[in-house]
C-alpha positions as semicolon CSV with decimal commas, in nm:
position;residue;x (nm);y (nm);z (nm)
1;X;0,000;0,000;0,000
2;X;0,266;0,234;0,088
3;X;0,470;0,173;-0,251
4;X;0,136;0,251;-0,421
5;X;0,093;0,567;-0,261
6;X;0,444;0,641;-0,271
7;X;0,410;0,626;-0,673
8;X;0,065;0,647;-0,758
9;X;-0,106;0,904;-0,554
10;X;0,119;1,213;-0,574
11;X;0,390;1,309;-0,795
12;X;0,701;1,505;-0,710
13;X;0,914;1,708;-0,871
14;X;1,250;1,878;-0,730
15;X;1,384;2,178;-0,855
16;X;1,767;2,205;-0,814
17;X;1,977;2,433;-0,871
18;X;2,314;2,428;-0,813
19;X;2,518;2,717;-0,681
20;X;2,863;2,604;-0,677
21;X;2,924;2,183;-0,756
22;X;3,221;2,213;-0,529
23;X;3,027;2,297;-0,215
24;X;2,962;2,069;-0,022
25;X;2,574;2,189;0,099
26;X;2,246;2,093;0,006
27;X;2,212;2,243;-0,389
28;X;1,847;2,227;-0,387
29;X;1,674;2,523;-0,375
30;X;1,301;2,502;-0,427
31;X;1,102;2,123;-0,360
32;X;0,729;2,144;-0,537
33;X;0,509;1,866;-0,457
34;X;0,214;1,854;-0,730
35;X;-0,077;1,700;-0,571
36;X;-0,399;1,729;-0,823
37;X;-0,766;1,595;-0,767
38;X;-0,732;1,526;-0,364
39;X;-1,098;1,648;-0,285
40;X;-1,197;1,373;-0,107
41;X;-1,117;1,096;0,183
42;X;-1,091;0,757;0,248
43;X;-1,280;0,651;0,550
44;X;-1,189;1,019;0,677
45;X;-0,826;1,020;0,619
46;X;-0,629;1,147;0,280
47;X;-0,338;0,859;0,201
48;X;-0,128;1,163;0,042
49;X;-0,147;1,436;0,312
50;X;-0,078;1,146;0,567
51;X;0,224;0,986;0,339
52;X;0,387;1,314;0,320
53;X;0,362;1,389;0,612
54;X;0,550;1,128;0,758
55;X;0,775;1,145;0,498
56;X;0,817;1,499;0,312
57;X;1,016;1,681;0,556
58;X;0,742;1,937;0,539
59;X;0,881;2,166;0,796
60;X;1,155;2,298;0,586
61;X;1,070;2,600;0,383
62;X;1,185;2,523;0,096
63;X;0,906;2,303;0,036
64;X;0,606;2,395;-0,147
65;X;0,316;2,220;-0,210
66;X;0,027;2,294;-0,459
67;X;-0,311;2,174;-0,460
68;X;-0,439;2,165;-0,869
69;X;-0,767;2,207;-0,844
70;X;-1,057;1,972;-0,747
71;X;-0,996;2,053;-0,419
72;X;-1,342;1,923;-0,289
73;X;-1,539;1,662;-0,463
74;X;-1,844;1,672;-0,629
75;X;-1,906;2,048;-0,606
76;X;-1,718;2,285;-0,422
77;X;-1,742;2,452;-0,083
78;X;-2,110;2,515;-0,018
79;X;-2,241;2,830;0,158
80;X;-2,234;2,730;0,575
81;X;-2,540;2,594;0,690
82;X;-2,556;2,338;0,320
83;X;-2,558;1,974;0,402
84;X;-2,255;1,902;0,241
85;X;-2,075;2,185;0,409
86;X;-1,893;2,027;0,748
87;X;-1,813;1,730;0,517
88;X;-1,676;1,969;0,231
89;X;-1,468;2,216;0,485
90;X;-1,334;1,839;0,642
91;X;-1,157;1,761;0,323
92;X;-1,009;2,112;0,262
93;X;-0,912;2,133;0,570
94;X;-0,717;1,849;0,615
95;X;-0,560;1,930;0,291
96;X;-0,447;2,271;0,518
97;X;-0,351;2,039;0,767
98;X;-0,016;1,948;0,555
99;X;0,156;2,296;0,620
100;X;-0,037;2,405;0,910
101;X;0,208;2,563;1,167
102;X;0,551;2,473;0,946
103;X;0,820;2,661;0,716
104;X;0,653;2,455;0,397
105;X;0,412;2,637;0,206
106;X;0,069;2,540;0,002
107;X;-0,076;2,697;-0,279
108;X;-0,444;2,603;-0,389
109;X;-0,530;2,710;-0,752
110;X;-0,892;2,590;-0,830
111;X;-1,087;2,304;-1,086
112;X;-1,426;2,249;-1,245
113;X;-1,535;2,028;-0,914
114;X;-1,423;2,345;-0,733
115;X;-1,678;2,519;-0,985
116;X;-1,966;2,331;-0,822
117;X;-1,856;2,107;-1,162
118;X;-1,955;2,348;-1,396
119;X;-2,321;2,355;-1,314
120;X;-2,498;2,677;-1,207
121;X;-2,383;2,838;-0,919
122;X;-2,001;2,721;-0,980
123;X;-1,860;3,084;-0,989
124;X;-1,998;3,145;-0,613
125;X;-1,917;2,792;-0,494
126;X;-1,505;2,895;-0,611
127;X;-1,552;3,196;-0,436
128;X;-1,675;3,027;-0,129
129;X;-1,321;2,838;-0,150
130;X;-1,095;3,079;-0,192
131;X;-1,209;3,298;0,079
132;X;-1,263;3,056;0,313
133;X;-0,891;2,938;0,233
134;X;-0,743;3,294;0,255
135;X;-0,972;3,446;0,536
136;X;-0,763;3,174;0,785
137;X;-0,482;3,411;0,729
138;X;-0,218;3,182;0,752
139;X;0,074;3,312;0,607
140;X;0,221;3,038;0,426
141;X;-0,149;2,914;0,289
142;X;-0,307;3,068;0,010
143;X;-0,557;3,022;-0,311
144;X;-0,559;3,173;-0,601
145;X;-0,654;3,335;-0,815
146;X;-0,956;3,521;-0,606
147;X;-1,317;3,580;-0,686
148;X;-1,345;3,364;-0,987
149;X;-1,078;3,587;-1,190
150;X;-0,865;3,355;-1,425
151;X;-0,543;3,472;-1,362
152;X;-0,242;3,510;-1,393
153;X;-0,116;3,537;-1,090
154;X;0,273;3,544;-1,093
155;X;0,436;3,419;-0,772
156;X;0,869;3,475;-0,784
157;X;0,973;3,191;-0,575
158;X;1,321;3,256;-0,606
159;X;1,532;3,447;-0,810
160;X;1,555;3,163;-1,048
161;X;1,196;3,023;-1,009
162;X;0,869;3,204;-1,115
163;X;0,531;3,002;-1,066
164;X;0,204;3,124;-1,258
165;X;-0,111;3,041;-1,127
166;X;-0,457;3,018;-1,311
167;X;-0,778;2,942;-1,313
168;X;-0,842;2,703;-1,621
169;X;-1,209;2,649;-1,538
170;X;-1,273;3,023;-1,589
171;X;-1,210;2,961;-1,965
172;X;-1,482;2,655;-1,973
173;X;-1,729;2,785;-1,716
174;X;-2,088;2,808;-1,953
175;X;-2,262;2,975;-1,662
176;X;-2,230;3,290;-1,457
177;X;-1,830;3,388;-1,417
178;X;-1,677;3,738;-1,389
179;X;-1,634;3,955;-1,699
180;X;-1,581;4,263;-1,823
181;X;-1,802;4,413;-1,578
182;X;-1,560;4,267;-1,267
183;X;-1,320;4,352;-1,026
184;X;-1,075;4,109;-1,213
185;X;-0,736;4,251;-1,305
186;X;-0,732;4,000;-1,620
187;X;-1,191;4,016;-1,808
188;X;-1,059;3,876;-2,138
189;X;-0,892;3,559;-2,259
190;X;-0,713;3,810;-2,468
191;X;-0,657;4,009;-2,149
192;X;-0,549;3,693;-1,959
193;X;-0,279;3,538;-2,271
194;X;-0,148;3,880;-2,292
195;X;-0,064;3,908;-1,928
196;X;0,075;3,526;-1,922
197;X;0,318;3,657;-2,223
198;X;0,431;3,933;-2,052
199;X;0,528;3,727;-1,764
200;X;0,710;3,494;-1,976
201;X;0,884;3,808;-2,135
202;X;1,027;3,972;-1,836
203;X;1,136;3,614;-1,693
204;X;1,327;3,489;-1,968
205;X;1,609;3,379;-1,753
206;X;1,380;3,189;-1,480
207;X;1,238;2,822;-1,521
208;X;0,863;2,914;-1,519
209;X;0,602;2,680;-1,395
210;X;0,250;2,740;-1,521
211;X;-0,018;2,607;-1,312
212;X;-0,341;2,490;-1,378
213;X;-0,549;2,252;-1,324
214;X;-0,668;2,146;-1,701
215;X;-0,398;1,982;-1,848
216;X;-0,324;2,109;-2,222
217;X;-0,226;1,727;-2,295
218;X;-0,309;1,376;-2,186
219;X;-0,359;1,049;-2,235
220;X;-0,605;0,937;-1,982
221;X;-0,955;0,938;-1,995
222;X;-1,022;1,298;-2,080
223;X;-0,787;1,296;-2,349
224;X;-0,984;1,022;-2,550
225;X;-0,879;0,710;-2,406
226;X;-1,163;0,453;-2,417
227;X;-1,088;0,038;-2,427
228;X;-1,330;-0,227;-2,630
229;X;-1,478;-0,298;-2,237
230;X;-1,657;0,080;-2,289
231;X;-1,728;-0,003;-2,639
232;X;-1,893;-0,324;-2,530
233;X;-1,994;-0,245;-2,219
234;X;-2,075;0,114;-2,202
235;X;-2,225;0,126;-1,809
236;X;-1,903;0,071;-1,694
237;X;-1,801;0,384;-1,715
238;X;-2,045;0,532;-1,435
239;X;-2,124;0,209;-1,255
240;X;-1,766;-0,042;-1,311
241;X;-1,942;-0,392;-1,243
242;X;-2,257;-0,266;-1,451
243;X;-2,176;-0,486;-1,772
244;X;-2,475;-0,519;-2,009
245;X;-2,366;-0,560;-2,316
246;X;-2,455;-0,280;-2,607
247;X;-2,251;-0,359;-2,917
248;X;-2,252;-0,105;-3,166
249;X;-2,494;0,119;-3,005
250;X;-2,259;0,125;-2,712
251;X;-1,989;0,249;-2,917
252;X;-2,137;0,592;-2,956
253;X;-2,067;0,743;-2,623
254;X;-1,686;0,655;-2,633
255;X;-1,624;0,751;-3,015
256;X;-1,813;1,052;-3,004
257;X;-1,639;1,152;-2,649
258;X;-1,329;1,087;-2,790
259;X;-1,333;1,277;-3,106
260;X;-1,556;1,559;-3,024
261;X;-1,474;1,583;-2,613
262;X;-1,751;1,727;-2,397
263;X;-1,620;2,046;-2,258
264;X;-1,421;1,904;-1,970
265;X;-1,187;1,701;-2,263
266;X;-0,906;1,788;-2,431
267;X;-1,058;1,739;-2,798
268;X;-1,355;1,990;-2,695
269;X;-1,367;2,310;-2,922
270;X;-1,362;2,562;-2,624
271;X;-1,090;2,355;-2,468
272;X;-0,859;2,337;-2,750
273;X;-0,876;2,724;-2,795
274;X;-0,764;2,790;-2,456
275;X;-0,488;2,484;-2,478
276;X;-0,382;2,673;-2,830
277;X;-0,381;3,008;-2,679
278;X;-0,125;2,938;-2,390
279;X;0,038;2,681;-2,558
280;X;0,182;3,007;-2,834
281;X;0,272;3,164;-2,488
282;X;0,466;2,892;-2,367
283;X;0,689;2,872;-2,721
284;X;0,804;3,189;-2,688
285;X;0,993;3,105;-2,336
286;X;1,309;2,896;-2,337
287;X;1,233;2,726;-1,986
288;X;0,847;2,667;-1,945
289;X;0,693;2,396;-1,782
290;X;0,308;2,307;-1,804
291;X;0,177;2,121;-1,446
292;X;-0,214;2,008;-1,389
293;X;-0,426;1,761;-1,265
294;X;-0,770;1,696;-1,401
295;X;-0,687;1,350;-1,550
296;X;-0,636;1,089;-1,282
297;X;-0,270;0,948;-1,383
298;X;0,105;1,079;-1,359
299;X;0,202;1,164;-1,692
300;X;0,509;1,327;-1,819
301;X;0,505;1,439;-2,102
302;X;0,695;1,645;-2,402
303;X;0,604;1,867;-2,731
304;X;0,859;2,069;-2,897
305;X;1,108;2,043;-2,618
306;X;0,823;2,206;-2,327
307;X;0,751;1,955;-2,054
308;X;0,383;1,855;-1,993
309;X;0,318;1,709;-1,640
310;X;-0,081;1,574;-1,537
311;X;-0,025;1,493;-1,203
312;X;-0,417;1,406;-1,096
313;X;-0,407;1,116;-0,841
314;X;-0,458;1,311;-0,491
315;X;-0,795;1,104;-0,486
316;X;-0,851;0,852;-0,767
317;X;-0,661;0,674;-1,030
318;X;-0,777;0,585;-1,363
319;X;-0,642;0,467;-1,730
320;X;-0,392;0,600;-1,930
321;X;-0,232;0,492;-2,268
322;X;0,104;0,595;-2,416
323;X;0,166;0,836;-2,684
324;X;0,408;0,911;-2,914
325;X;0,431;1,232;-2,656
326;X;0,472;1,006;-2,357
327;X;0,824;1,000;-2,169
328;X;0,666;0,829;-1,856
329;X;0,314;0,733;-1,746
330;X;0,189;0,541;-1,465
331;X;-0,137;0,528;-1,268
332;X;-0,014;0,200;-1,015
């Protein structure tokens, strides 16, 4: 169990840079720990927050960890007073729980389960969230970006390290979200790419990590991937040991999902415009990385030398295929 967690449930990526080989100290400067989807618990525990801490070495302040949205399954942080609200604030807070009172840090950037799962309502339901988060005033927990706004929001690390955060739902939310009549710095996706390039201008020289919690690849189920069993068997997908059989007509669900997309997958219209749209951002910088979550697997993954990672297993784990893009994959 604990070599499952260990590789399955959260991914981790050290940043190192070295100052001078011939010193003998510790070269790293900046750890990030990439934990996407952990918005629920398991018989009122979370495997991940409990694994790391007992083994992270969160109290060192180098160590950042950042939540990718999907923070709280199915739909957010209701108003207090909602059924689901104790049960909701549990999760979340144990999530705070991780850095609570150390030198790490935790930054929570929101997804489309955060958005009340892009049903009506979603935009108050991130709000909700956020301040909730930020009104604890701890100083080394925050969310971002605030009241629904999409971002960016540019956080220097170090001065070798930049981290942009933003809000990837904003771009696929069909209901009520803030516009041009908000308090947002960023109303437009024109607005919003222009910002991310001039953030990728003006740090040329740093590695920059853009956050968010829809990956702009992937191989897992919202990128497509569907097996004969969900041909065949096309239940299985909500219920897993619901197998009536529904050749041909069965089919449609999984072909049509995985060419067209609904609006959560990769192949959707709306989706691919925002993937295309940051994706020309990130080719102009020599030393961009792309994290999410979204898709529950670890993927690593490369286009045109710009490093892809889905790291979506805080909760769940589900299939994945390899690609011609693929350098590593892994869901066990």
């Amino acid at each position: 169990m604990l070599s499952r967690l260990r590789w399955s449930l959260t991914l981790l990526i050290f940043i190192s840079i070295h100052v001078n080989a011939q010193q003998e100290i510790d070269s790293i400067r900046q750890r990030i720990f990439l934990i996407g989807d952990a918005g629920d618990l398991h018989a009122g525990k979370h495997p991940v927050v409990d694994w790391l801490k007992a083994n992270g070495n969160m109290d060192d302040e180098r160590n950042l960890v950042l939540f990718m949205g999907d923070n709280i399954y199915p739909y957010g942080l209701p108003f207090k007073g909602e059924a689901s609200y104790d049960y909701s604030k549990q999760i979340l807070d144990y999530q705070i729980s991780l850095v609570k009172d150390i030198k790490a840090q935790a930054f929570f950037i929101p997804g489309n389960h955060d958005w009340k799962n892009g049903k009506i309502g979603g935009w108050q339901q991130v709000k909700n969230q956020v301040d909730y988060i930020n009104t604890l005033d701890l100083k080394n927990v925050e969310a971002w970006p605030q009241d629904g706004c999409p971002g960016p929001v540019e956080i220097k690390l170090n001065d070798s390290v930049v981290l942009v955060l933003m809000d990837s739902q904003w771009w696929l939310h069909l209901h009520e979200k803030p516009g041009m009549e908000s308090h947002c710095e960023f109303k437009t996706e024109d607005q919003v790419i222009g910002a991310l390039q001039e953030i990728a201008n003006s740090n040329k020289e740093n590695l920059m990590i853009v956050a968010m919690h829809h990956p702009m690849y992937s191989f897992g189920v919202h990128g497509g991937n569907y097996t004969l069993r969900h041909h065949l068997f096309p239940f299985t997908e909500l219920v897993p040991w619901l197998y009536i059989p529904l050749p041909v007509l069965g089919s449609v669900y999984p072909v049509s999902r995985g060419i067209f997309g609904n609006i959560q997958d990769v192949k959707h219209p709306m989706y691919r415009t925002m993937i295309r749209e940051i994706e020309n951002v990130l080719e102009t910088h020599p030393n961009a990385i792309n994290v999410s979550g979204h898709d529950h697997s670890f993927q690593l993954l490369e286009k045109d030398s710009i490093p892809y990672i889905v790291s979506g297993t805080g909760t769940y784990i589900i299939r994945i295929k390899y690609c011609k893009l693929t350098k590593f994959a892994a869901i066990q």
